[in-house]
GUDO-796943 format. One record per atom (N, C-alpha, C, CB): x, y, z. Coordinates in steps of 0.02 Angstrom, whole numbers, padded with zeros to 5 digits, always signed. Glycine has a CB too. Example, Ala and Ser with C-alpha at 12.3 -4.5 7.8 and 13.67 -1.06 7.14 Angstrom:
2
+00660-00284+00390 +00615-00225+00390 +00660-00165+00390 +00565-00224+00452 +00642-00112+00354 +00684-00053+00357 +00645+00002+00394 +00704-00030+00286 
This chain:
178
+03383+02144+07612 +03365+02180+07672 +03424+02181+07720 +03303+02147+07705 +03444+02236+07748 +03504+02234+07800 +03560+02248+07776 +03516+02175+07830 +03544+02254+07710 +03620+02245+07661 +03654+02326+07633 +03595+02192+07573 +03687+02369+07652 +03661+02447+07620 +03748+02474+07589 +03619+02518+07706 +03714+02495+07518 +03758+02523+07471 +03772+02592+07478 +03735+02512+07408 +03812+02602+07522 +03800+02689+07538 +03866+02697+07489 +03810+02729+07642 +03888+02685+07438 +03954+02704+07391 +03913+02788+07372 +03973+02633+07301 +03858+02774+07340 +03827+02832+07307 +03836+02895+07354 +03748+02818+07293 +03804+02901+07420 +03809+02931+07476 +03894+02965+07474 +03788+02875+07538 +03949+02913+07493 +03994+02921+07508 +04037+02956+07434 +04010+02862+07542 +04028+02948+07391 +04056+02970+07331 +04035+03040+07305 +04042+02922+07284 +03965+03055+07334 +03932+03146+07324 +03951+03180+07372 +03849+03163+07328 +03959+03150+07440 +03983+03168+07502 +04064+03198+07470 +03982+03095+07563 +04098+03145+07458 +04179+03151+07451 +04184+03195+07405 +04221+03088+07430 +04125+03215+07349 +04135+03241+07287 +04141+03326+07334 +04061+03220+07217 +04093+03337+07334 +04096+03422+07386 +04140+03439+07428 +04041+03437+07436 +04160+03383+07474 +04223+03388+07544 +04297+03398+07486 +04230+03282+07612 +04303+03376+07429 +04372+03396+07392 +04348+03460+07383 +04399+03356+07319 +04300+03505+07382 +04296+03558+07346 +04292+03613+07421 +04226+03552+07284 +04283+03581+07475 +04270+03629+07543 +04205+03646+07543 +04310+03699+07548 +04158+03582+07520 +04082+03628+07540 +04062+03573+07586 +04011+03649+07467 +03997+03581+07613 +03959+03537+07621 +03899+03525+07588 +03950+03540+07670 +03875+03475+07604 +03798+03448+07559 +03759+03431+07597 +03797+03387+07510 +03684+03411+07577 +03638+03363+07593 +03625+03306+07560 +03589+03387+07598 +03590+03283+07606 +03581+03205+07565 +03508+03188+07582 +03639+03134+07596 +03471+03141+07549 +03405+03140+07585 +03382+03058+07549 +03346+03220+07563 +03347+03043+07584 +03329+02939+07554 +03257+02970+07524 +03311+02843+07647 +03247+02954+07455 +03163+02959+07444 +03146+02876+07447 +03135+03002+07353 +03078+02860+07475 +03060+02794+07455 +03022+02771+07403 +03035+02771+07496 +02999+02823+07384 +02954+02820+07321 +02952+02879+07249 +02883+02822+07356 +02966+02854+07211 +02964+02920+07164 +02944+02894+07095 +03040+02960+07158 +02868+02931+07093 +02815+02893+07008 +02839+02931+06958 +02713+02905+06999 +02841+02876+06896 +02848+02925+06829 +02930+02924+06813 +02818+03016+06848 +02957+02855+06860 +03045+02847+06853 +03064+02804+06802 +03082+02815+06919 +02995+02757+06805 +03002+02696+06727 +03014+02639+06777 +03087+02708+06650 +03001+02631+06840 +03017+02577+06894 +02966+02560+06932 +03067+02595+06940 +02938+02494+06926 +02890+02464+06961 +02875+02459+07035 +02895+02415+06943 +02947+02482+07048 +02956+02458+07125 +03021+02518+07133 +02981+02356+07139 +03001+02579+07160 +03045+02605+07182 +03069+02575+07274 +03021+02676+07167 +02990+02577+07298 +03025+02540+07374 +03034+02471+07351 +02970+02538+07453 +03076+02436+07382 +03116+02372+07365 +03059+02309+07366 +03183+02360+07428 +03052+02291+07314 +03002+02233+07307 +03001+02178+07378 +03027+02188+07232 +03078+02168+07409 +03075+02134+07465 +03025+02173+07527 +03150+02124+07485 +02998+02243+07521 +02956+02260+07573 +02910+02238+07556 +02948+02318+07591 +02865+02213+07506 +02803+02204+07483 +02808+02117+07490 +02789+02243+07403 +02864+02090+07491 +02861+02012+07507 +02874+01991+07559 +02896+01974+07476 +02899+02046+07602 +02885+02020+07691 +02838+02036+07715 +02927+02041+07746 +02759+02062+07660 +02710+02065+07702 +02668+02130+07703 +02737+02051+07761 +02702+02204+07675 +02660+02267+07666 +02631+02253+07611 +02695+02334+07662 +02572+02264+07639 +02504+02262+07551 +02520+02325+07513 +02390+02274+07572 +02521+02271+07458 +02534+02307+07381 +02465+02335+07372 +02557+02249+07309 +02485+02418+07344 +02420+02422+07315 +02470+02468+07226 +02346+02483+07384 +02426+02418+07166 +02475+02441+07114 +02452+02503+07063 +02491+02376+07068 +02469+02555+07082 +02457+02609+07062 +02462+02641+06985 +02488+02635+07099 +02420+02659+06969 +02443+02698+06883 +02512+02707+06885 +02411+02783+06863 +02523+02700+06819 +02617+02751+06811 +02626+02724+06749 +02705+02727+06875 +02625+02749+06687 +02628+02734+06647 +02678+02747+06601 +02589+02740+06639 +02733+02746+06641 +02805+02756+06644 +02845+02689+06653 +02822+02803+06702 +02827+02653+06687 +02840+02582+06685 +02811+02511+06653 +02837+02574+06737 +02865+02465+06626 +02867+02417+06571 +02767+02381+06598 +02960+02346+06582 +02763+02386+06667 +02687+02361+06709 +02646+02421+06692 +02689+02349+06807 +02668+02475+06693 +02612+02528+06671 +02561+02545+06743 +02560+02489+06599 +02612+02491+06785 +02604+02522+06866 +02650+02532+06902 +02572+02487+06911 +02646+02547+06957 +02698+02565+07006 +02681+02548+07105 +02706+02653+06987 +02710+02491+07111 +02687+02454+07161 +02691+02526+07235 +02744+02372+07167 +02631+02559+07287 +02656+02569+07347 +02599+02545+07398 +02678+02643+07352 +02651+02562+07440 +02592+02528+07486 +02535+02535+07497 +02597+02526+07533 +02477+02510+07514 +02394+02496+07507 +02390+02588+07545 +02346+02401+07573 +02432+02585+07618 +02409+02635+07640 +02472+02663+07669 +02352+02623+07681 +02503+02724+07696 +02554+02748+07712 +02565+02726+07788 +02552+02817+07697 +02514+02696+07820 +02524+02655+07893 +02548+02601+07895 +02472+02640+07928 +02552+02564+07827 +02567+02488+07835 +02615+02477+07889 +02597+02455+07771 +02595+02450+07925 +02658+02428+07968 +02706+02383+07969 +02646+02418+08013 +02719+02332+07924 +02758+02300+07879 +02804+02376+07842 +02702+02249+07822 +02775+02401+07782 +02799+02453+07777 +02847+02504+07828 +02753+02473+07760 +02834+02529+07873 +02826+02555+07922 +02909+02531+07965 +02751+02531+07950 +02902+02449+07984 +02960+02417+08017 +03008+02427+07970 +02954+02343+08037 +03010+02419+07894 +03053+02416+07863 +03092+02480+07852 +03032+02389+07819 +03060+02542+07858 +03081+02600+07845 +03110+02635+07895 +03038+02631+07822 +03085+02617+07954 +03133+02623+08006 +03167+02599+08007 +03126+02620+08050 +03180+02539+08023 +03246+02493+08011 +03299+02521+07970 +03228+02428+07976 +03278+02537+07908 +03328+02602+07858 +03361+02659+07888 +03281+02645+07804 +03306+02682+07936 +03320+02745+07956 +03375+02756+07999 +03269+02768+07983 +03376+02709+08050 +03409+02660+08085 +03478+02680+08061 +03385+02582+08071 +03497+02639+08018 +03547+02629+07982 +03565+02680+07951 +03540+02584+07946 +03519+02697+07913 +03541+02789+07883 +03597+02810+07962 +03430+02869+07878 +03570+02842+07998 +03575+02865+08059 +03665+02835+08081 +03501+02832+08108 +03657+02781+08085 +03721+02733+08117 +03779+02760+08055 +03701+02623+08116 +03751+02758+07993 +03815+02802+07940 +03825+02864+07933 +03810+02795+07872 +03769+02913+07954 +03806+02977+07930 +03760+03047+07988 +03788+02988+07821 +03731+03007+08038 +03746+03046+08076 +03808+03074+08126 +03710+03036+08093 +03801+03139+08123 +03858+03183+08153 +03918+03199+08086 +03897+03133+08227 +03906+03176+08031 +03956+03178+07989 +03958+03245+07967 +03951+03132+07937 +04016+03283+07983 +04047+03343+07966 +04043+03386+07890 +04110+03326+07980 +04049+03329+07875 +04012+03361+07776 +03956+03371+07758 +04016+03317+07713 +03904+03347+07797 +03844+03363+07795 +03823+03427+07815 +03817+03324+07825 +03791+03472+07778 +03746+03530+07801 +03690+03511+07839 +03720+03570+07745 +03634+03455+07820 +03584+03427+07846 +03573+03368+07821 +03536+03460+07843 +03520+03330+07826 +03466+03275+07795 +03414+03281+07795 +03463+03221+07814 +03378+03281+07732 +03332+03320+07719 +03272+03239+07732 +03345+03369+07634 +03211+03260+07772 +03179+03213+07774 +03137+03201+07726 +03157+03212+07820 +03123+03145+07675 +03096+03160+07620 +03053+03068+07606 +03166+03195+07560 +03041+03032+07673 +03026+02978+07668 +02944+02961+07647 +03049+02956+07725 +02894+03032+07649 +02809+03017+07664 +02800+03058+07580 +02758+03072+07760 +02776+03029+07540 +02742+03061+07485 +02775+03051+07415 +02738+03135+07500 +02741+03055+07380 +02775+03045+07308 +02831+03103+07310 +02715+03056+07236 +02882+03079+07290 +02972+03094+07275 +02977+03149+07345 +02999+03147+07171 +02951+03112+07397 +02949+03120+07454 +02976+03195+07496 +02980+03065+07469 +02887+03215+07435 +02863+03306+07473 +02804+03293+07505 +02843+03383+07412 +02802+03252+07540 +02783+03244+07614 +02679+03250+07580 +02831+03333+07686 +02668+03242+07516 +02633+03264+07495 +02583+03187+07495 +02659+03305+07439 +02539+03153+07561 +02514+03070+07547 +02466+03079+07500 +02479+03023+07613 +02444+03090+07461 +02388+03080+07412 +02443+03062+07338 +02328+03165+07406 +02434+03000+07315 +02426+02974+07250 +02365+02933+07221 +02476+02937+07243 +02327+02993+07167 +02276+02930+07157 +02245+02932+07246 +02328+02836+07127 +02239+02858+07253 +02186+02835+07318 +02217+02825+07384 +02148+02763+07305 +02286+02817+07379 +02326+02798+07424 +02293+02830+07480 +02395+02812+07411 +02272+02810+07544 +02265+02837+07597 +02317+02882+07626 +02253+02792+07632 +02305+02949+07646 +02351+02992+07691 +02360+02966+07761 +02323+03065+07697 +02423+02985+07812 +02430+02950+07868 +02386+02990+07913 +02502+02940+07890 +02385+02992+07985 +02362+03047+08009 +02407+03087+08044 +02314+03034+08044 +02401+03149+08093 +02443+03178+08083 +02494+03159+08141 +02423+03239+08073 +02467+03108+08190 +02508+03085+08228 +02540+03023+08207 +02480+03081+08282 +02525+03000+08155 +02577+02951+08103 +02632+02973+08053 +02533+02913+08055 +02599+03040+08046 +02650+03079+08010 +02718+03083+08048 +02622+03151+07999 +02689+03112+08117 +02729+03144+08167 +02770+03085+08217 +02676+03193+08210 +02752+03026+08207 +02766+02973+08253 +02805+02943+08215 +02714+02932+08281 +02787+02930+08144 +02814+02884+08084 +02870+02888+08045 +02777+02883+08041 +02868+02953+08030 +02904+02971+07990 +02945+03057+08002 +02861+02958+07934 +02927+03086+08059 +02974+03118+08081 +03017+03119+08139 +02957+03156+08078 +02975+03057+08163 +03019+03044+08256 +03074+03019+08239 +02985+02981+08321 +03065+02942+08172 +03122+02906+08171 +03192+02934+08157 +03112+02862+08130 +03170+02993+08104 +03236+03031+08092 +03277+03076+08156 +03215+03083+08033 +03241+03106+08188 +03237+03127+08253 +03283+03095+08311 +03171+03119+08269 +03250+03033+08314 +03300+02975+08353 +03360+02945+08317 +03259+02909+08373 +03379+02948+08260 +03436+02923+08224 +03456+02978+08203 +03428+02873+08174 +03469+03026+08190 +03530+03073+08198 +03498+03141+08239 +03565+03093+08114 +03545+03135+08290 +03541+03166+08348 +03595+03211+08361 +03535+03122+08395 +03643+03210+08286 +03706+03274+08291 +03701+03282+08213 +03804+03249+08327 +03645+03282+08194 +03642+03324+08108 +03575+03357+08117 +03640+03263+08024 +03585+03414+08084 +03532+03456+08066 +03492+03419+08019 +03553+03521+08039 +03404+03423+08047 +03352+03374+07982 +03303+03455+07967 +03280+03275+08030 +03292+03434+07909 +03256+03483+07883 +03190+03434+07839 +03311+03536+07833 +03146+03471+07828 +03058+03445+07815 +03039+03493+07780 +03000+03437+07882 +03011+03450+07716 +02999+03516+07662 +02914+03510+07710 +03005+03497+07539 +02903+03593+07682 +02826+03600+07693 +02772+03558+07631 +02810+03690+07690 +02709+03563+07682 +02693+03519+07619 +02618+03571+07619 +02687+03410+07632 +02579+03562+07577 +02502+03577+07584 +02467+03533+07567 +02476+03627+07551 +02499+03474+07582 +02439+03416+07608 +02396+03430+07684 +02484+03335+07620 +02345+03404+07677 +02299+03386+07762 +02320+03313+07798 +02197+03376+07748 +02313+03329+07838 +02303+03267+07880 +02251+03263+07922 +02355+03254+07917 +02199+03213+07909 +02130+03190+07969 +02101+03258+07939 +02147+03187+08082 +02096+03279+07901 +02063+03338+07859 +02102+03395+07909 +01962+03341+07858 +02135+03380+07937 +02179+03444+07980 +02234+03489+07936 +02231+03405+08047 +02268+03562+07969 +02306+03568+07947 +02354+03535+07962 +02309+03609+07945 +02421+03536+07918 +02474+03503+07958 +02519+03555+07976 +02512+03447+07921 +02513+03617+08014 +02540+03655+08057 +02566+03638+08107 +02510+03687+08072 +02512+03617+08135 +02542+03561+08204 +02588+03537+08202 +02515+03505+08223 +02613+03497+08165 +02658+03439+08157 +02720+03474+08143 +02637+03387+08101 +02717+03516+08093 +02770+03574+08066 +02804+03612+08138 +02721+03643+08012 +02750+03618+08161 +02765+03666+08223 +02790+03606+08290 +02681+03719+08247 +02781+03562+08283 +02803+03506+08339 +02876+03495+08351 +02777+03435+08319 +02886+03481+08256 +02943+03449+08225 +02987+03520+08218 +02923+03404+08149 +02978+03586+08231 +03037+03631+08232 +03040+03653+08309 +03029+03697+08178 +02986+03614+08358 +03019+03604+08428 +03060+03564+08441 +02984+03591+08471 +03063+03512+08401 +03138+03460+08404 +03189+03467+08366 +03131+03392+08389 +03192+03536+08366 +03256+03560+08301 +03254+03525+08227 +03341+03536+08329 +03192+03508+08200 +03197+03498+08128 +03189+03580+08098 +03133+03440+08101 +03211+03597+08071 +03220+03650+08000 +03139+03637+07959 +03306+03616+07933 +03122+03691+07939 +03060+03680+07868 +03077+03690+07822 +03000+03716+07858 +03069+03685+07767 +03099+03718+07702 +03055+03721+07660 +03154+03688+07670 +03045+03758+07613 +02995+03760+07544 +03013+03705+07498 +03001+03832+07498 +02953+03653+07475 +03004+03605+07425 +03027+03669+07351 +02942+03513+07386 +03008+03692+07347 +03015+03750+07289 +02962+03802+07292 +03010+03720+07213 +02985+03839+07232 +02948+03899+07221 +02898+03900+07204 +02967+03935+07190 +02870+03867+07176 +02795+03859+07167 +02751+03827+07252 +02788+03793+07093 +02765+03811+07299 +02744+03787+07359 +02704+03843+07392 +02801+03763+07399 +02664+03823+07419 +02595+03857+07450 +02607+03888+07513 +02535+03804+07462 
């Protein structure tokens, strides 16, 4: 925890800036069906966010640890804290086109339903996981794929529409998107 390997970051970054482009970059926290028990870092689940261990039968457990609910707030401190830090490395950085926010949903298309996992609501969406990016880079363009998930059985228009009053970007995660 506290400890961050941005080589990967800095080496895709450097890879495009020799060529004169720019890129994006984006942190997923979770992504099922990778063959990994623990895509978020097993140390979040041992300082305290309830595990809830999900199908995935892609991994040696034949589960895939996330959190009980997308509010955990254990969860929650820790991912900010990331964000944090994301933010302190590569905001304002000139090679960047954007950062794509990609922290709420499986391989993080903003999509909360796995299985049972509880969805956030839409002011957890909007408080949680799009403010933090919001407040940590404050000279890079963030972009938010759309999603056609609900929130509180709501649309999530709102939130879409909140978050491109604070200069986030929307984007389609792809062509098949609703």
């Amino acid at each position: 925890e506290g400890q961050y390997n941005w080589k990967v970051f800095d080496n895709f970054i450097a890879q495009w800036t020799r060529h004169g482009k720019r890129c994006a970059i984006a942190v997923i926290n979770f992504d099922g069906g990778m063959g990994k028990t623990y895509s978020i870092p097993k140390w979040v689940f041992d300082a305290g966010a309830e595990a809830w261990p999900a199908p995935d039968g892609s991994t040696p457990t034949k589960t895939i640890m996330l959190p009980k609910t997308w509010d955990d707030p254990v969860y929650l401190a820790k991912m900010k804290s990331f964000i944090k830090a994301f933010g302190r490395q590569y905001d304002g950085n000139p090679s960047l086109a954007f950062v794509d926010i990609r922290d709420y949903g499986n391989s993080g298309e903003c999509n909360g339903n796995y299985d049972t996992i509880r969805n956030t609501s839409q002011a957890g969406f909007r408080d949680n996981f799009i403010g933090p990016y919001i407040d940590a880079f404050a000279h890079t363009q963030l972009m938010l794929p759309w999603t056609a998930a609900w929130f509180d059985g709501k649309s999530p228009q709102p939130i879409y529409q909140w978050a491109a009053e604070h200069g986030v970007g929307i984007r389609r995660d792809g062509i098949c998107s609703r």
